[in-house]
MARVOZA-198539 format. One line per field, with one value per residue (C-alpha): residue number from 1; residue in three letters; x, y, z. Coordinates in steps of 0.1 Angstrom, whole numbers, padded with zeros to 4 digits. Last residue first. Example, Ala and Ser with C-alpha at 12.3 -4.5 7.8 and 13.67 -1.06 7.14 Angstrom:
// residues 2
num [2,1]
residuo [SER,ALA]
X [0137,0123]
Y [-0011,-0045]
Z [0071,0078]
***
This chain:
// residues 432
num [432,431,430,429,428,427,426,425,424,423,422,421,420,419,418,417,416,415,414,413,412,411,410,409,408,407,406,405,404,403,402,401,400,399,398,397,396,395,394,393,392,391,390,389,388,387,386,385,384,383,382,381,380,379,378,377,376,375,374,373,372,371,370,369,368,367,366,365,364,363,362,361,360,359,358,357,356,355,354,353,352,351,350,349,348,347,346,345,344,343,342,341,340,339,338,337,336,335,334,333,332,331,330,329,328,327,326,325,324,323,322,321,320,319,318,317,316,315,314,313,312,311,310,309,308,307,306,305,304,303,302,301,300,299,298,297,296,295,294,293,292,291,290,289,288,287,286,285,284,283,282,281,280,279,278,277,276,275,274,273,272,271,270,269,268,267,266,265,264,263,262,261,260,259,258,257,256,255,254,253,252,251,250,249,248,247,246,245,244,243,242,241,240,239,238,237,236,235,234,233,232,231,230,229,228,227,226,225,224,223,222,221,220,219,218,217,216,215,214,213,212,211,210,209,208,207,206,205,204,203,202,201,200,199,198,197,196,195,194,193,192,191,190,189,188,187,186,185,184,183,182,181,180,179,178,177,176,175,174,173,172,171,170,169,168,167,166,165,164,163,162,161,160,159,158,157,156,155,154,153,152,151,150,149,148,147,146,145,144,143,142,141,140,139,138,137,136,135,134,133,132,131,130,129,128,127,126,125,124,123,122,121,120,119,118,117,116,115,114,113,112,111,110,109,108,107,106,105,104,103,102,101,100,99,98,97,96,95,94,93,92,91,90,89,88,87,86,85,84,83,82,81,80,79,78,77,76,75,74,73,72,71,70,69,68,67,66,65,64,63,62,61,60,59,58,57,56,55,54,53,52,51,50,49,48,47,46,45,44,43,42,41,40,39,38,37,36,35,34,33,32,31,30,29,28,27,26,25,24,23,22,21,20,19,18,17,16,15,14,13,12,11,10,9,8,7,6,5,4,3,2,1]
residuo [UNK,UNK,UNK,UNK,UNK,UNK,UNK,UNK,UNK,UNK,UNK,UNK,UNK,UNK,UNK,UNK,UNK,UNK,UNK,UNK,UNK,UNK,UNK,UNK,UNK,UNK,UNK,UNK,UNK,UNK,UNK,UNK,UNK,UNK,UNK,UNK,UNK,UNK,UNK,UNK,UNK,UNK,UNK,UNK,UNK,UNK,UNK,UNK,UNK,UNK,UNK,UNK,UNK,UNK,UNK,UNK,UNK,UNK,UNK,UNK,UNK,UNK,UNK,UNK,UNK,UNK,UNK,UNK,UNK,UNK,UNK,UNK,UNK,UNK,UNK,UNK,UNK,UNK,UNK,UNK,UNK,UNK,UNK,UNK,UNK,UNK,UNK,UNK,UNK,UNK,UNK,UNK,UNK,UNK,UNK,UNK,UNK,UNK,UNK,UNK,UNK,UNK,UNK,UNK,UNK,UNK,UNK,UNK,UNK,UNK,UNK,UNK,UNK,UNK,UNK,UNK,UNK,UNK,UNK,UNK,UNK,UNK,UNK,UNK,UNK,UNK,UNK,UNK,UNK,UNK,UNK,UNK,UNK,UNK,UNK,UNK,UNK,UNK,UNK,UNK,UNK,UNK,UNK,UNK,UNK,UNK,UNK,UNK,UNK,UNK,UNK,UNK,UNK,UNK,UNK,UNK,UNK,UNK,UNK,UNK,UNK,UNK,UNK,UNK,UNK,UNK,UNK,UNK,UNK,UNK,UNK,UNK,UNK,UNK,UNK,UNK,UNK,UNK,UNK,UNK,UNK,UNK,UNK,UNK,UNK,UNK,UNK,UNK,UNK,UNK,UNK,UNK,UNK,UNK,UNK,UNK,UNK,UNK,UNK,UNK,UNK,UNK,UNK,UNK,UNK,UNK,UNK,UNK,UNK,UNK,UNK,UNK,UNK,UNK,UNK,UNK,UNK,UNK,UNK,UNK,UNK,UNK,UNK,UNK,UNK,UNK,UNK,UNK,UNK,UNK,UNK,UNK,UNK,UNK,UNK,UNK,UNK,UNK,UNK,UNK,UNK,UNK,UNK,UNK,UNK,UNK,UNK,UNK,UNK,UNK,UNK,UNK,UNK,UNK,UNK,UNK,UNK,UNK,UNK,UNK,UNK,UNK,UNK,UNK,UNK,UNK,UNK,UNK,UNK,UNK,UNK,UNK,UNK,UNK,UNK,UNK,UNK,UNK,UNK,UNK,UNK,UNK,UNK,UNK,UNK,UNK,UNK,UNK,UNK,UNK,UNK,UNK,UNK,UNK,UNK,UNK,UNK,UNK,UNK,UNK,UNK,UNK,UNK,UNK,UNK,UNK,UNK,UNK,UNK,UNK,UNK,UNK,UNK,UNK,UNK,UNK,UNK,UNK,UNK,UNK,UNK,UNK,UNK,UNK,UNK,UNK,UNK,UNK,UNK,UNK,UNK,UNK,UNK,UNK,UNK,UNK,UNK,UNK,UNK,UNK,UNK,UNK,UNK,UNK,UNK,UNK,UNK,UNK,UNK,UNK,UNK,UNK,UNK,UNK,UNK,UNK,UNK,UNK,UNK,UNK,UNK,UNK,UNK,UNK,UNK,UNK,UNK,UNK,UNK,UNK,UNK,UNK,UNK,UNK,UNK,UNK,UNK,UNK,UNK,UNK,UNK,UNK,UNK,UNK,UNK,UNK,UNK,UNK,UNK,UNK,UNK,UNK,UNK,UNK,UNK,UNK,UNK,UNK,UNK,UNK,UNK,UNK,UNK,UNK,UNK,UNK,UNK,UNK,UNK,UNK,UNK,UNK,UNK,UNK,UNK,UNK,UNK,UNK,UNK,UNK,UNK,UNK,UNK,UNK,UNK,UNK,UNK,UNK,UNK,UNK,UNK,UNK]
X [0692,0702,0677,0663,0625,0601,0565,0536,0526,0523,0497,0506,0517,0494,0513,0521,0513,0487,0497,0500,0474,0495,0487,0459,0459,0472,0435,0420,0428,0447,0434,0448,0476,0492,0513,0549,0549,0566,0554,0552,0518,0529,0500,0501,0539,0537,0512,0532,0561,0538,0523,0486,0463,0490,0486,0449,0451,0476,0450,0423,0443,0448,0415,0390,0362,0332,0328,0304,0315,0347,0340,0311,0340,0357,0385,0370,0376,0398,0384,0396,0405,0439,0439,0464,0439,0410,0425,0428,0392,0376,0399,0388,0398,0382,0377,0385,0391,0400,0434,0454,0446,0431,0422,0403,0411,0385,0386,0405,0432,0466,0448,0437,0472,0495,0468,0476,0514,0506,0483,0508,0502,0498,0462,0474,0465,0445,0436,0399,0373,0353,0350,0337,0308,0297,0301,0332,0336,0355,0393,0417,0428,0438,0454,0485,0494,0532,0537,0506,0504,0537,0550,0544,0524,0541,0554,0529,0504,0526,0524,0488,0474,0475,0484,0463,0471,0513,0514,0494,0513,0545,0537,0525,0536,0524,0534,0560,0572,0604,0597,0582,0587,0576,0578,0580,0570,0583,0609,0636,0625,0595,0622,0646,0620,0613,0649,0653,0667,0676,0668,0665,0675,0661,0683,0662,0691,0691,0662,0681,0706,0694,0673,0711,0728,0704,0704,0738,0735,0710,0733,0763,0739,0725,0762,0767,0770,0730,0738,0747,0718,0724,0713,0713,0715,0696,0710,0747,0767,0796,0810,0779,0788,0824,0807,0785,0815,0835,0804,0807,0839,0833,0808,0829,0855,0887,0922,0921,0901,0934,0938,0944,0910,0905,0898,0862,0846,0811,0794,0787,0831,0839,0817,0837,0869,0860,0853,0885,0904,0887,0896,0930,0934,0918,0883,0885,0851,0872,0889,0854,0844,0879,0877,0856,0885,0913,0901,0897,0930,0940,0961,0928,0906,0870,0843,0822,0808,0772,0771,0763,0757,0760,0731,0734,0771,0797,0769,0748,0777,0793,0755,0753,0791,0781,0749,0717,0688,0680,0678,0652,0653,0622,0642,0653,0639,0632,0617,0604,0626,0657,0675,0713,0732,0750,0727,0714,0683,0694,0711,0687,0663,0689,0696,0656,0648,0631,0661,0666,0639,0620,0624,0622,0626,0620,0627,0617,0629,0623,0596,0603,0580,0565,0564,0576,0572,0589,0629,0649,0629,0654,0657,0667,0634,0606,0618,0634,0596,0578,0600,0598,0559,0550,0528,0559,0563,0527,0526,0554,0573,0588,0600,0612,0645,0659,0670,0695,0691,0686,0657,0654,0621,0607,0571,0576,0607,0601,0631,0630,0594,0579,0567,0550,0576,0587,0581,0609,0611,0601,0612,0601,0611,0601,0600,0599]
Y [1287,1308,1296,1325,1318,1348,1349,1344,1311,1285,1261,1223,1201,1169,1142,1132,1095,1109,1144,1176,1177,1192,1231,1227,1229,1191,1183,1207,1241,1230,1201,1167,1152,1186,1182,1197,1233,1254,1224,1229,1226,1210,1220,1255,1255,1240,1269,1298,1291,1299,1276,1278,1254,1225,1231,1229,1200,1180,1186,1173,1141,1135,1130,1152,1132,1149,1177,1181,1152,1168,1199,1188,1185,1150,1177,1206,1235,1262,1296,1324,1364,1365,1389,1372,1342,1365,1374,1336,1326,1359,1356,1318,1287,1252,1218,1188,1182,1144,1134,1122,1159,1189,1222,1238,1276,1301,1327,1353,1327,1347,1363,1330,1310,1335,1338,1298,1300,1325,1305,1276,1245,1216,1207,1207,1234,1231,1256,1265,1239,1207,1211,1249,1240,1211,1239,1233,1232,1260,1264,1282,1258,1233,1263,1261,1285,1293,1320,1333,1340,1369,1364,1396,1383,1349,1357,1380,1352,1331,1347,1359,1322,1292,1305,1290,1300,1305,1278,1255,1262,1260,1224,1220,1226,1248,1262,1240,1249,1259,1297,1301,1271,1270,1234,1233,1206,1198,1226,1241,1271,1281,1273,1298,1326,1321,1325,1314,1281,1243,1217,1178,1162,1129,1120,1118,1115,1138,1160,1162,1169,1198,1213,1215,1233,1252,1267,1270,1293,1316,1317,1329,1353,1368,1367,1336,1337,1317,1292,1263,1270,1235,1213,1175,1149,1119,1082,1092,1088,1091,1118,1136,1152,1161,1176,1197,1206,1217,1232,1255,1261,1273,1297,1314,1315,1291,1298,1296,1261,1248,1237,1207,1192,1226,1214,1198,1219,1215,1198,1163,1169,1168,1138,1121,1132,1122,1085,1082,1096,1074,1044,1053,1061,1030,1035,1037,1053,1084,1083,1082,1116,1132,1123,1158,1176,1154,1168,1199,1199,1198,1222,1248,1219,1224,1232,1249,1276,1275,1235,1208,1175,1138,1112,1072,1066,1084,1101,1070,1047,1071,1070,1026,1021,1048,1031,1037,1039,1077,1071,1042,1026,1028,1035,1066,1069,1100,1098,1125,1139,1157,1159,1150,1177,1162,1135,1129,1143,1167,1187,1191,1207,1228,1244,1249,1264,1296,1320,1335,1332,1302,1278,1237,1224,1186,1179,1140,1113,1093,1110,1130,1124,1153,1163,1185,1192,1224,1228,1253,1251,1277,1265,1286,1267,1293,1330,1307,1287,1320,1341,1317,1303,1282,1251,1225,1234,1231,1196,1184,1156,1179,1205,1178,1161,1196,1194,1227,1242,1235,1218,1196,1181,1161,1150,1124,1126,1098,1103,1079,1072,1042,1044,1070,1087,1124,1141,1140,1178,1203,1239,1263,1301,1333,1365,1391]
Z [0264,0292,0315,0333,0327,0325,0342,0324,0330,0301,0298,0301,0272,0264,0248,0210,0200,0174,0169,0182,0214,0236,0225,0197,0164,0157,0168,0144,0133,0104,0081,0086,0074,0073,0038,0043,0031,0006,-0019,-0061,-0073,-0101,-0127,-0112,-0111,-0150,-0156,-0138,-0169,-0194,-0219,-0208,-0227,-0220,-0184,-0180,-0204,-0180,-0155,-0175,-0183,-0147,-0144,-0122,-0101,-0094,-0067,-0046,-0018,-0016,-0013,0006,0038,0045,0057,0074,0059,0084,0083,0068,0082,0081,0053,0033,0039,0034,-0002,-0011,-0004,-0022,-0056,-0055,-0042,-0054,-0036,-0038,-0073,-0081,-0106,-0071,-0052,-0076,-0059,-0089,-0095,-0097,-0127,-0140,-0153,-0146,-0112,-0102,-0110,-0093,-0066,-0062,-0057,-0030,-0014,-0011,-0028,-0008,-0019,-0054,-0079,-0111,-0135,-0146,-0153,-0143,-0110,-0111,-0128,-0105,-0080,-0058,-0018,-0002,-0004,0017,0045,0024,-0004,0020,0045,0045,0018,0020,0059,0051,0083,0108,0131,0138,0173,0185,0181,0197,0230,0224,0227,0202,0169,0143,0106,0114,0139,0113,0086,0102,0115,0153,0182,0208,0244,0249,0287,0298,0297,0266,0238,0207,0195,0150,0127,0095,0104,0083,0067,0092,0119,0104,0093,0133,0145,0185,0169,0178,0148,0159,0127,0113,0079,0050,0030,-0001,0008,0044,0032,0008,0033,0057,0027,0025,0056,0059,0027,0044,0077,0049,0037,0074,0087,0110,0148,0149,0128,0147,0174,0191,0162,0169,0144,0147,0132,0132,0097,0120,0093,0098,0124,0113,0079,0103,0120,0087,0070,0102,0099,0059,0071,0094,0069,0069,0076,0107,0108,0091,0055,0042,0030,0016,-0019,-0016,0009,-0006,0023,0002,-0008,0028,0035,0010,0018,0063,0045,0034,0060,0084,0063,0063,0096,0112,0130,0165,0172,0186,0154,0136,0154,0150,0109,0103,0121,0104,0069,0080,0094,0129,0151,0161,0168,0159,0187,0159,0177,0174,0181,0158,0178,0166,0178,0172,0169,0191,0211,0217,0222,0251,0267,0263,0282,0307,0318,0299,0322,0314,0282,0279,0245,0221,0188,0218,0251,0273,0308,0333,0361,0368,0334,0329,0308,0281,0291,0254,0253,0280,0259,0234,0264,0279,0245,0241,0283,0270,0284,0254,0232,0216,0192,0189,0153,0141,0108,0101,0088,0112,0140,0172,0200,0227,0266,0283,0320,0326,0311,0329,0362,0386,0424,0457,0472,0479,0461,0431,0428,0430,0403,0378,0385,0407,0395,0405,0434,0446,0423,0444,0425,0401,0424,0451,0426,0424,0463,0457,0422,0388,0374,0341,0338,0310,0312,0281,0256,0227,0202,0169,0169,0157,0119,0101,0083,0082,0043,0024,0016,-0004,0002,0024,0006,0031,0023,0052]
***
């Protein structure tokens, strides 16, 4: 598996845009009871069918979504995630807990408030496109903005522009029918953002796409949201996917979120066999970040060798090591903070490191690099690894604080984020 994260604005740190807290969605006869009965509501799959007649699609979950910010939810068939995006904006109306979005209250909103959420604050990409077969592209992505009642000449004029961002400039007139599967999906991703909605949603849109065309979607998506910082809510049961796409990532099993975290930390710290088995065969040095490889710095070692940034990958920093033959200096705003060596890196491919803790003696070790010396470090080697070194180009967003601590941990993501509960281990049915 090879995996390429790109950089990305990272999320911001303001209110958040989605709040969902102790969300249930249960089907079955008397739903309301499973939530509000803690004897129900602690059975597993099998139990709670065999007791009540009812199935828990989504169990008790519980997290924020930031601005700006990527925010994937995976899992296997029958995990509860397309029920869960759905119920975000009552496509499918959840049974208990609350959900609010800018800080508004969801499940309060009358009729009037829900249809003006979907037409303007939250758009949906589904798997199958849901184009109309006697439109035109161009009429397709307009839909949305007729629906708003826009006039047609102004719709049409903003549907060519959003045409043209999602590279379809030149089959304004044709019909979905005469358009790849690719090219349909540009054409409902186009009509999404065609509202120029404040969250878009993700229902699985790639999932029906061949592996090439599903690459270039992908893409396509990283480069809009590099472009616009747009908040996206990204629905997937693809792990190279999610590791692609996500700032931060839910795993879910069997309507619960059993961990989130970023990539880097779900790859580096999985929290129970379950997700384990998930990430083990992701190459660790393409996602984990020199952070979590270096150790603290020798007065020596601070002062030479090449320089990486903290959000360099490990891979990006073996290149440097091995080119050098000596230790490189992990450099963040002109200070080192650490070094990583041949020993550091290999136990990281080896998945056998330890997280450093930040504030560590790497920090308090080492004396201050300059800019300057960095720049040096480049200068002395002209090759094209140097100016990657120097750059320390992202695969990863930045963890703000060093994996395997409180963001580690299953309900305990991220300031503002709320405590999930353990999985069980029986399968959900929830054809997600």
């Amino acid at each position: 598996m090879t995996l390429t994260v790109p950089t990305r604005k990272p999320p911001t740190t303001d209110a958040p845009v989605f709040s969902v807290d102790g969300l249930w969605k249960v089907f079955g006869p008397k739903a309301d009871r499973v939530p509000a009965d803690p004897e129900l509501a602690a059975l597993d799959a099998a139990e709670l069918r065999a007791r009540t007649g009812c199935t828990a699609a989504v169990r008790d979950v519980s997290f924020d979504v930031r601005k700006g910010e990527v925010f994937v939810v995976m899992g296997l068939s029958g995990s509860g995630k397309s029920t869960l995006v759905r119920c975000l904006t009552r496509l499918i109306e959840p049974t208990a807990g609350t959900i609010a979005i800018d800080g508004e209250d969801v499940r309060a909103m009358d009729r009037s408030r829900l249809r003006e959420l979907r037409r303007h604050r939250a758009a949906m990409v589904f798997q199958h496109f849901g184009l109309l077969p006697h439109r035109t592209v161009l009429d397709n992505v307009a839909y949305g903005l007729e629906i708003q009642g826009l006039g047609r000449s102004e719709r049409r004029e903003r549907a060519a522009e959003v045409v043209a961002k999602v590279g379809l400039e030149g089959m304004e007139h044709r019909r979905p029918g005469q358009l790849s599967g690719g090219q349909r999906q540009r054409v409902g991703l186009a009509r999404a953002l065609a509202v120029d909605p404040e969250v878009l949603l993700f229902d699985e849109p790639f999932s029906a796409l061949d592996p090439l065309i599903r690459r270039d979607m992908q893409e396509e998506v990283v480069r809009l949201h590099r472009e616009e910082g747009r908040t996206m809510v990204f629905i997937t049961h693809d792990l190279s996917e999610a590791l692609k796409l996500g700032d931060r990532i839910a795993l879910m099993r069997d309507g619960r979120v059993v961990q989130l975290g970023t990539p880097e930390e779900i790859v580096s710290a999985p929290a129970d066999d379950y997700v384990r088995e998930f990430v083990r065969d992701v190459p660790r040095e393409q996602v984990v970040t020199v952070r979590r490889a270096m150790r603290p710095a020798s007065a020596e070692e601070a002062g030479t060798g090449p320089a990486v940034r903290p959000d360099a990958t490990v891979s990006e920093a073996i290149e440097a090591v091995a080119r050098a033959g000596e230790p490189a200096r992990v450099v963040d705003e002109g200070r080192c903070v650490g070094v990583v060596d041949a020993d550091t890196l290999l136990n990281v491919v080896a998945g056998t490191d330890s997280p450093v803790a930040a504030g560590s003696s790497a920090a308090a070790t080492a004396p201050p690099a300059t800019d300057a010396a960095a720049a040096a470090d480049t200068a002395a080697d002209p090759s094209p690894a140097a100016g990657s070194r120097a750059a320390g180009a992202v695969a990863v967003p930045p963890a703000p604080e060093p994996v395997g601590g409180a963001w580690g941990r299953v309900g305990a993501a991220a300031p503002g984020e709320r405590r999930q509960a353990s999985p069980p281990p029986a399968a959900e049915a929830e054809g997600a």
